[in-house]
C-alpha positions, 0 to 999 in steps of 0.5 A: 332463301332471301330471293325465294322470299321476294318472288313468292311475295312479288307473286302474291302481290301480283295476284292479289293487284289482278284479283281488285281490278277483276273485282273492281271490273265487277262493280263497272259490270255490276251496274251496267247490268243494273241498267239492263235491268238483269236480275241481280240474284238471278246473274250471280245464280248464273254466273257460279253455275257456269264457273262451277261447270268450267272448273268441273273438269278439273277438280271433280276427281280430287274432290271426289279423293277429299271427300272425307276431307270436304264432308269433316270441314262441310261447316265451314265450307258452307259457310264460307260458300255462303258468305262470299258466293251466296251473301256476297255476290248477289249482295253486290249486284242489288246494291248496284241497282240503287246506289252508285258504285264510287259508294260501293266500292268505299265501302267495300274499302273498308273490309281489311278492317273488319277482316282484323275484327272478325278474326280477333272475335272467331279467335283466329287472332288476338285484338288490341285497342288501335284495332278496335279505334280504327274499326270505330274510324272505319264504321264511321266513315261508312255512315257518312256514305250511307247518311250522305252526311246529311242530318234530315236524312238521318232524322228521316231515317230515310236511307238510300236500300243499296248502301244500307245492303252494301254494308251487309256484303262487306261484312259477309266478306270479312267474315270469309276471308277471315274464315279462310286463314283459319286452317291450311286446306290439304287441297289444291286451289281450283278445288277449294274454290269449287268445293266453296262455290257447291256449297254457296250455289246451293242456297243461291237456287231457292233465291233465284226460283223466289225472283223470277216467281217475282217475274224478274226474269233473265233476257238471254240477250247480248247484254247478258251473255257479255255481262256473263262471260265477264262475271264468270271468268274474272271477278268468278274464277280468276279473282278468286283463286288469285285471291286465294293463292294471295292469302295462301302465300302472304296471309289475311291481313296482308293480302287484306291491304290490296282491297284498297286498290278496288277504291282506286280502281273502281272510283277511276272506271266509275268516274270514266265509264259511268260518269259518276261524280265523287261527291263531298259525303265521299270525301269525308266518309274516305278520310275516315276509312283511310284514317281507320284503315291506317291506325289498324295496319299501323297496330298490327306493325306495332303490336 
């Protein structure tokens, strides 16, 4: 019993290590596509498309079988379609035209935190004060890297639009995954990352028909044909259903904890392939979230 224990464990943390390098991978790709200039909304359009096709095969009949199933839970499999495909990932890729990914992922480092808060006020679980200090600890160190601590900037109010958006990606991505641990799907994986990717496709199509009326419209050039085939296969399907599989296994607030990787992961790839520079409003907005992030698993040992 002890070693099934310790194998479905060491899987789960398997998964969900691959699952922060192909979102990590997600963010270097996120920002040399920016530099293309590929459409943000328009590649995530593309990128759920092709998933969706390539997983069609493969699930289509036991959705079909779920469908009574799929259409009893339609609620909540739009929202999390949209807060993780339609929100999340388009949210992502506009950020990364006008902010630097080291910021990006801090950000985004900071989503075990509110995973814990929003499944404290969906009622998924119960909240305690640690919890809700290390959400003020985490929230602040967001607003050092959206301020850049810098006080004529907040004076101004003359905030950098990527950060500003980027906040609202982590949140959307709270939400999903705390929504994902509330009930257990009778359904395999590979369906219901299908059946959420159907539902958030479906608001992505007006968003993408709305940006190319704005003539941002895609060059089916090199660029995106390689930035495609990397957004569709690993941050698209394999991330995903790891991360899946990871909750599945070991839970929300467990699997949670691995989203810090992306900082370690994605600050590494930034500073190497992009050369960007970790600068002092990073440091201290990474203290924070380190603190807040720290003082919530610590409440949730203790609790």
């Amino acid at each position: 019993m002890k070693s099934n224990i310790i194998n479905s464990n060491t899987k789960a943390y398997l998964f969900l290590t691959l699952a922060a390098l192909f979102w990590s991978g997600n963010f270097i790709v996120g920002k040399a596509a920016s530099t293309f200039e590929i459409p943000p909304f328009s590649l995530n359009f593309y990128r759920w498309f092709f998933a969706f096709l390539i997983l069609f095969p493969f699930t289509y009949k036991e959705v079909i079988n779920k469908k009574g199933y799929v259409f009893e839970n339609l609620g909540l499999f739009i929202i999390l379609g949209i807060t993780s495909i339609t929100i999340f990932n388009s949210i992502v890729y506009y950020s990364l035209y006008y902010t630097q990914v080291i910021s990006g992922i801090l950000m985004i480092s900071t989503i075990p935190v509110w995973i814990l808060f929003f499944a404290s006020f969906l009622k998924i679980e119960k909240t305690n004060l640690f919890q809700i200090f290390g959400v003020i600890l985490s929230l602040t160190g967001v607003l050092f890297i959206v301020t850049k601590a810098d006080i004529q900037l907040i004076k101004e109010l003359e905030f950098n639009k990527g950060d500003l958006s980027m906040v609202i990606g982590m949140l959307s991505w709270a939400i999903y995954s705390a929504l994902l641990r509330k009930k257990t799907h009778p359904i395999s994986q590979l369906a219901l990352l299908e059946i959420i990717i159907i539902c958030g496709f479906i608001f992505l199509v007006p968003i993408y028909f709305i940006e190319m009326s704005f003539g941002n419209k895609i060059v089916f050039g090199l660029p995106f044909i390689l930035t495609l085939g990397y957004v569709v296969l690993f941050p698209g399907i394999f991330a995903f259903l790891f991360w899946i599989k990871g909750i599945d296994i070991i839970g929300a607030n467990r699997s949670g904890v691995f989203l810090h990787l992306m900082t370690i992961f994605g600050a590494l790839m930034a500073i190497v392939i992009l050369g960007e520079k970790f600068m002092f409003y990073h440091f201290l907005g990474a203290i924070f979230i380190i603190a807040g992030i720290t003082l919530s698993n610590k409440s949730k040992k203790n609790a």
